[in-house]
C-alpha positions as a Markdown table, in Angstrom:
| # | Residue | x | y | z |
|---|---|---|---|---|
| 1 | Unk | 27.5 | 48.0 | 19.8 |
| 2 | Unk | 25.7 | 45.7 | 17.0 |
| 3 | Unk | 22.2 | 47.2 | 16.3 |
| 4 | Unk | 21.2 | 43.5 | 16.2 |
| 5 | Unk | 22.4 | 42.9 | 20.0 |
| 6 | Unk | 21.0 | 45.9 | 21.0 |
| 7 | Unk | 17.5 | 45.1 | 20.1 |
| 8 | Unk | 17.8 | 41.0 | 21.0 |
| 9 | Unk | 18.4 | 43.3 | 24.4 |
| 10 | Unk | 15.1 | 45.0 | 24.1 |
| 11 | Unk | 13.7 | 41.8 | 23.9 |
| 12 | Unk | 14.6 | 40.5 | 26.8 |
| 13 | Unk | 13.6 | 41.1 | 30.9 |
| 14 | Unk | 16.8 | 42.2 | 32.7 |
| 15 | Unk | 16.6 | 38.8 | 35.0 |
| 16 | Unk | 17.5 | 37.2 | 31.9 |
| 17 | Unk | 20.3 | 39.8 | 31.4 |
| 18 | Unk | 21.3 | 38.7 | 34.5 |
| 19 | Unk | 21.2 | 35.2 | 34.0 |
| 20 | Unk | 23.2 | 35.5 | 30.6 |
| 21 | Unk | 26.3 | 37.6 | 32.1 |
| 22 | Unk | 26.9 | 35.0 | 34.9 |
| 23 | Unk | 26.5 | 32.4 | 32.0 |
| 24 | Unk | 29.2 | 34.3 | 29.8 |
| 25 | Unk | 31.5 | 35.0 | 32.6 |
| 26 | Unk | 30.9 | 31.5 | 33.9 |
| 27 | Unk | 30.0 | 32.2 | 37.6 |
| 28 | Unk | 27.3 | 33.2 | 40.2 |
| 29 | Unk | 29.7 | 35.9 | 41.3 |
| 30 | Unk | 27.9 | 38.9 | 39.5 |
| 31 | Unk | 26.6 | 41.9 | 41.1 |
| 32 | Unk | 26.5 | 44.9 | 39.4 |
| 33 | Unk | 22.5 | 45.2 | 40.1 |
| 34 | Unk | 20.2 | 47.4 | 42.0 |
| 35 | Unk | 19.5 | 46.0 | 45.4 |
| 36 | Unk | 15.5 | 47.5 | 46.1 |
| 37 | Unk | 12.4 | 47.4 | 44.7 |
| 38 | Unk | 11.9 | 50.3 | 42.2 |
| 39 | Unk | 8.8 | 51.8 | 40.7 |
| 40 | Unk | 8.8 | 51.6 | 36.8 |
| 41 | Unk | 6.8 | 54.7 | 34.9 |
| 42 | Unk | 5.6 | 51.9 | 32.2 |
| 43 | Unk | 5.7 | 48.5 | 34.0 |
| 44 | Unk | 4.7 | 47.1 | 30.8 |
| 45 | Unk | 7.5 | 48.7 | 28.3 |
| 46 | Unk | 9.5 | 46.7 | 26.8 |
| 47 | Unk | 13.7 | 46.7 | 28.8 |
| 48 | Unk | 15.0 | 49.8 | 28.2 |
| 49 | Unk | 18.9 | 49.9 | 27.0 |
| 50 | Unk | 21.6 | 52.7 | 27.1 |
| 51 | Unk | 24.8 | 54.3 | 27.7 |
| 52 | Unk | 24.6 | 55.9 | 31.1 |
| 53 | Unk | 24.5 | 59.9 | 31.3 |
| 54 | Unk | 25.0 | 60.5 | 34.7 |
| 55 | Unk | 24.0 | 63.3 | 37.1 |
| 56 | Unk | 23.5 | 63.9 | 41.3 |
| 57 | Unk | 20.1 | 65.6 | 42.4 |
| 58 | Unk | 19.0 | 67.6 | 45.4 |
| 59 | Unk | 15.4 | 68.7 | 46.7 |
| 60 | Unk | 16.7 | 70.3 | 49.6 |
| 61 | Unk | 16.7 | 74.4 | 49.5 |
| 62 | Unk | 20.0 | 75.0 | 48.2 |
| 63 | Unk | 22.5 | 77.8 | 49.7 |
| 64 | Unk | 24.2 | 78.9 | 46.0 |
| 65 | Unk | 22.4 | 82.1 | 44.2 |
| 66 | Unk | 20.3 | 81.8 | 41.3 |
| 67 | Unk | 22.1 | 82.4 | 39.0 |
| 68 | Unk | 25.1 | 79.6 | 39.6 |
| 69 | Unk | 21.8 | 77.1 | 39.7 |
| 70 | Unk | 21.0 | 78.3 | 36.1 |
| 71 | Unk | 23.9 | 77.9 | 35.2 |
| 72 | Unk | 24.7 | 74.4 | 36.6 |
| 73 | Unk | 21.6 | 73.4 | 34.9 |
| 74 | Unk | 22.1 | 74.4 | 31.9 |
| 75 | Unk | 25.1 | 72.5 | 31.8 |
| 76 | Unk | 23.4 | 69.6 | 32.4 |
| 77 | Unk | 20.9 | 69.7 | 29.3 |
| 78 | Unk | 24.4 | 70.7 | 27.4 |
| 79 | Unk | 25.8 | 67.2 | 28.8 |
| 80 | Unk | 22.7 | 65.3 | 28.5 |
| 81 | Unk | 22.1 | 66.7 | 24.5 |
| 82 | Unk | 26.0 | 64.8 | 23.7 |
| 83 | Unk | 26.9 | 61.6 | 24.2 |
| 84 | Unk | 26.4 | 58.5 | 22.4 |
| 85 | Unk | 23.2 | 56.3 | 21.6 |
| 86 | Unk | 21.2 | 54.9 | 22.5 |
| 87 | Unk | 21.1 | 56.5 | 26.3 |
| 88 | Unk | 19.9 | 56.4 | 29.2 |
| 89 | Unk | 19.9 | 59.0 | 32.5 |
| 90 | Unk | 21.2 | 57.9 | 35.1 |
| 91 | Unk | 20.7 | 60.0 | 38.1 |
| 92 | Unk | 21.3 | 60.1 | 42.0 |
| 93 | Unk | 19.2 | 61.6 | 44.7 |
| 94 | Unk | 21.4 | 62.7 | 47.4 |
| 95 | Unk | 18.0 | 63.4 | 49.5 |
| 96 | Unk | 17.5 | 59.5 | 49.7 |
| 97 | Unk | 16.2 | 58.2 | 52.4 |
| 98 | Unk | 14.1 | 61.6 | 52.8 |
| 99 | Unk | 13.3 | 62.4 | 49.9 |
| 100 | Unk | 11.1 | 65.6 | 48.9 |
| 101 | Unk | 10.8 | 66.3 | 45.2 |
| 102 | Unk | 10.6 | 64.9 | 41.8 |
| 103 | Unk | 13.3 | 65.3 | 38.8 |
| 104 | Unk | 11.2 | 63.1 | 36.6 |
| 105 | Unk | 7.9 | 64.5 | 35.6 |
| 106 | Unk | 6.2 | 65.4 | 32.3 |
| 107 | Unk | 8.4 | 68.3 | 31.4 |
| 108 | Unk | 12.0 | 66.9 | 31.8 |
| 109 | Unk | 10.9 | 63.3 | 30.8 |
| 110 | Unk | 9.6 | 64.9 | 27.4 |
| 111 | Unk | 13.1 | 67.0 | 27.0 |
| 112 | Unk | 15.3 | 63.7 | 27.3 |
| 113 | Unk | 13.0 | 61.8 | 25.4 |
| 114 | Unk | 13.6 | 64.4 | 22.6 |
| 115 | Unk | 17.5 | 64.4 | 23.3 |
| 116 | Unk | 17.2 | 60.7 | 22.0 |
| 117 | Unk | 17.0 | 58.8 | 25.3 |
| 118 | Unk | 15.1 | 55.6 | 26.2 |
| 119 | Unk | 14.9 | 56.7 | 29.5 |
| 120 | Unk | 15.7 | 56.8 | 32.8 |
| 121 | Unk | 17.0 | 55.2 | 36.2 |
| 122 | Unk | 17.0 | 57.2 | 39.6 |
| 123 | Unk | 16.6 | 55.9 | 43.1 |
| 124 | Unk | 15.0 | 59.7 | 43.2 |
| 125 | Unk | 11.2 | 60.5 | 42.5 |
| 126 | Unk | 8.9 | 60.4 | 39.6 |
| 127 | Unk | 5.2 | 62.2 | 39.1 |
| 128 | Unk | 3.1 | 63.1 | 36.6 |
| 129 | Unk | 2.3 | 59.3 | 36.2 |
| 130 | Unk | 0.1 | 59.1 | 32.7 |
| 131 | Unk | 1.1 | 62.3 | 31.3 |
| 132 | Unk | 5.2 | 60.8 | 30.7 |
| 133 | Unk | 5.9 | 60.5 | 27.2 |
| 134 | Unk | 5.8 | 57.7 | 25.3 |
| 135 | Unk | 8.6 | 55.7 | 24.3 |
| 136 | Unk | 10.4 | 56.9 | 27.4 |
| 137 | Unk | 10.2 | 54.7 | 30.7 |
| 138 | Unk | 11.3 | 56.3 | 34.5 |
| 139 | Unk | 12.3 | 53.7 | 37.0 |
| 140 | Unk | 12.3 | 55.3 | 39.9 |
| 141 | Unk | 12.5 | 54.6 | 43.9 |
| 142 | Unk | 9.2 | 56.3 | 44.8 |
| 143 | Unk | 6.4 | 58.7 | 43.6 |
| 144 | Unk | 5.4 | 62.4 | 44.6 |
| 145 | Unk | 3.3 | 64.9 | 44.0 |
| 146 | Unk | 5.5 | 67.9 | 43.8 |
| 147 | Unk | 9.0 | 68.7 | 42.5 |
| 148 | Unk | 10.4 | 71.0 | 45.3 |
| 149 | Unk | 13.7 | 72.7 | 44.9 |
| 150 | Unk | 15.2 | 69.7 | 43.0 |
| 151 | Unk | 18.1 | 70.9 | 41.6 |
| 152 | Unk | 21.1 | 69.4 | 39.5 |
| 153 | Unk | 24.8 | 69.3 | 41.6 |
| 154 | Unk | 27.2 | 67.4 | 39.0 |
| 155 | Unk | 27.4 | 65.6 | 36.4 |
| 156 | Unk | 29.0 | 63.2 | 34.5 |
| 157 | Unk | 29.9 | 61.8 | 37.5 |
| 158 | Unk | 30.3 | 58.0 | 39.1 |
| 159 | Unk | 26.7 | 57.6 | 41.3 |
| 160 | Unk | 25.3 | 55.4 | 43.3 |
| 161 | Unk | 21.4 | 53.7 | 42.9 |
| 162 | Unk | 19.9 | 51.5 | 45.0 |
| 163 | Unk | 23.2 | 49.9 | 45.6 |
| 164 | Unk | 24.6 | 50.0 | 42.0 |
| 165 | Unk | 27.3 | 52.5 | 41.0 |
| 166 | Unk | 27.5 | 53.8 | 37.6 |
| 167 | Unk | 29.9 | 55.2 | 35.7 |
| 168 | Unk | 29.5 | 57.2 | 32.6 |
| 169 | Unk | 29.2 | 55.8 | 29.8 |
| 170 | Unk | 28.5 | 52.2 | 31.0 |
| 171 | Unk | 26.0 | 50.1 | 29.1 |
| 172 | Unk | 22.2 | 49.8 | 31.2 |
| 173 | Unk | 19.8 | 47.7 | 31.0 |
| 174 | Unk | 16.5 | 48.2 | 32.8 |
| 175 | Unk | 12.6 | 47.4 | 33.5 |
| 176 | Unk | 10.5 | 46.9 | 36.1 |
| 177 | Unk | 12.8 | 44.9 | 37.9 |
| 178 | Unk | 15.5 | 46.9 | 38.4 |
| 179 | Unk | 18.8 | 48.0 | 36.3 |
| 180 | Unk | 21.9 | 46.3 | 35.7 |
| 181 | Unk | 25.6 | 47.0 | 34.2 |
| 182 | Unk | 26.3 | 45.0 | 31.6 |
| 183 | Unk | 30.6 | 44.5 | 31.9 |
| 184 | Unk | 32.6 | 45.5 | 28.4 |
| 185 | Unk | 34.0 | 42.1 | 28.9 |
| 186 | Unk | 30.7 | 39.6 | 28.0 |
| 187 | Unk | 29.2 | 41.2 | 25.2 |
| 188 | Unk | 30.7 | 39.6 | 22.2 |
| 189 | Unk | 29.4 | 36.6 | 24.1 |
| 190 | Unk | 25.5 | 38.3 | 25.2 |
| 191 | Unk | 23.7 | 37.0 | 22.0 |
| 192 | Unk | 24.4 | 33.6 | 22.9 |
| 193 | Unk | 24.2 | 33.4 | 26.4 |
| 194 | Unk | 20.8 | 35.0 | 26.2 |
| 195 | Unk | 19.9 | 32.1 | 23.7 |
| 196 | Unk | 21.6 | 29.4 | 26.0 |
| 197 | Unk | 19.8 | 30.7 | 29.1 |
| 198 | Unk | 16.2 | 30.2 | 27.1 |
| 199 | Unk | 16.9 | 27.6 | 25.9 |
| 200 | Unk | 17.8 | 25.7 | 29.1 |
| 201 | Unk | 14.7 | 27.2 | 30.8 |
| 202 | Unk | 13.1 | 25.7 | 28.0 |
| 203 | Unk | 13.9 | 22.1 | 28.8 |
| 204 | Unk | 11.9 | 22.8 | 32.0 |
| 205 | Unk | 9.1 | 24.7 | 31.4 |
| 206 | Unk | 7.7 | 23.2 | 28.7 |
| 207 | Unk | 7.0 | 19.8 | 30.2 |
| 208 | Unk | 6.1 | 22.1 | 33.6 |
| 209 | Unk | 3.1 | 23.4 | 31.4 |
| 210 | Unk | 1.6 | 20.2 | 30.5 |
| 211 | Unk | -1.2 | 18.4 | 32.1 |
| 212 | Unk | 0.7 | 15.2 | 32.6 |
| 213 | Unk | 3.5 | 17.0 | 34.8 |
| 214 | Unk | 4.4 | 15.1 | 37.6 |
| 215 | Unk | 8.1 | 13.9 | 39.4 |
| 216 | Unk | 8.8 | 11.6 | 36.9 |
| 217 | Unk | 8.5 | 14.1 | 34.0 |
| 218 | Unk | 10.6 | 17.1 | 36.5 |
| 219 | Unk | 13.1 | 14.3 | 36.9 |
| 220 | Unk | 13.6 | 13.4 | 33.2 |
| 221 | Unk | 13.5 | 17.1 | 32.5 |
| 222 | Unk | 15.8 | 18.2 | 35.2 |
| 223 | Unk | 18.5 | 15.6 | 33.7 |
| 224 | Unk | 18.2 | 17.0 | 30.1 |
| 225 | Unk | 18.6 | 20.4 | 31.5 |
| 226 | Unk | 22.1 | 19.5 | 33.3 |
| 227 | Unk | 23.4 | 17.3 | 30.2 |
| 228 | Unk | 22.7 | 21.1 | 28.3 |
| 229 | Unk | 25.2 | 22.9 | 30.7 |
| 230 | Unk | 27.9 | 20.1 | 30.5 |
């Protein structure tokens, strides 16, 4: 992707993402979004954006040997350190609803924040709140205090978020309000309908901010707006 469109995307809160793909594809029909409010590490971060690395996640005691969880996990920093960038990890709880233990914390938020990533989505649980790296954001479903058995069950796999599936390799964006897929299909057409959708807004909420607002004003506005669509 253009370096330029990718940090236009930075710039931007994912409801305007939003608002730009239905623009491009011309409908209200979009819905590749999470569906739940979710906990961002850095509410204040600027949107991050990525290629999804995917992975599944279990607290619960596991019944495999030691040494085939070792294994499996070092597998998954193998698959996490390749891939293109920029990225972002993308990773399923299976324990959800009832969950018990944390993925994201200081340690593996610093290690994918040195693999090159921007950060992470995970309907799973985040601790270690003011100790996360900079530069790297969590969004997560929840916070505890401990990590229990988490341990890693596949990667690179399709999984499922609050409602969204992902696939590896699709392009995320993400901040405090949740994470969407943004579809192969509209980005040649992003740029603009990012600067279409602002500007429409525009039309509004600059004579909403003045002092002398009143129906009139909405009314004259609201007509300029809709002659900007047509």
């Amino acid at each position: 992707m253009d370096e330029a469109l990718l940090e236009r995307l930075r710039q931007v809160d994912t409801p305007t993402v939003c608002n730009a793909i239905e623009r491009v594809q011309g409908s209200r029909d979009f819905d590749r979004y999470t569906r739940t409010t979710m906990i961002s590490s850095a509410p204040d971060a600027p949107a991050i954006v990525g290629y999804a690395r995917t992975a599944r996640v279990s607290a619960r005691r596991p019944e495999e040997n030691a040494e085939a969880l070792r294994n499996r996990r070092l597998d998954y920093y193998r698959y996490m350190a390749g891939g293109p960038r920029p990225g972002i990890v993308v990773i399923e709880d299976v324990d959800v609803p009832d969950v018990l233990g944390a993925w994201w914390g200081e340690l593996n938020a610093t290690i994918h924040r040195g693999f090159g990533f921007a950060g992470a989505v995970t309907n799973g649980v985040m601790r270690d709140l003011g100790d996360l790296p900079e530069g790297f954001v969590v969004i997560a479903g929840t916070v505890l205090p401990s990590h229990g058995f988490v341990h890693v069950l596949d990667v690179n796999t399709r999984v499922r978020v609050f409602g969204l599936d992902v696939s590896p390799g699709e392009l995320i964006h993400a901040d405090r309000h949740g994470a969407v897929v943004i579809p192969e299909g509209v980005i040649d057409g992003l740029a603009d309908g990012i600067a279409g959708c602002l500007a429409s807004e525009r039309i509004l909420l600059e004579p909403a901010r003045r002092e002398d607002f009143d129906l009139a004003a909405f009314e004259a506005a609201f007509a300029n707006m809709e002659r900007s669509r047509n």
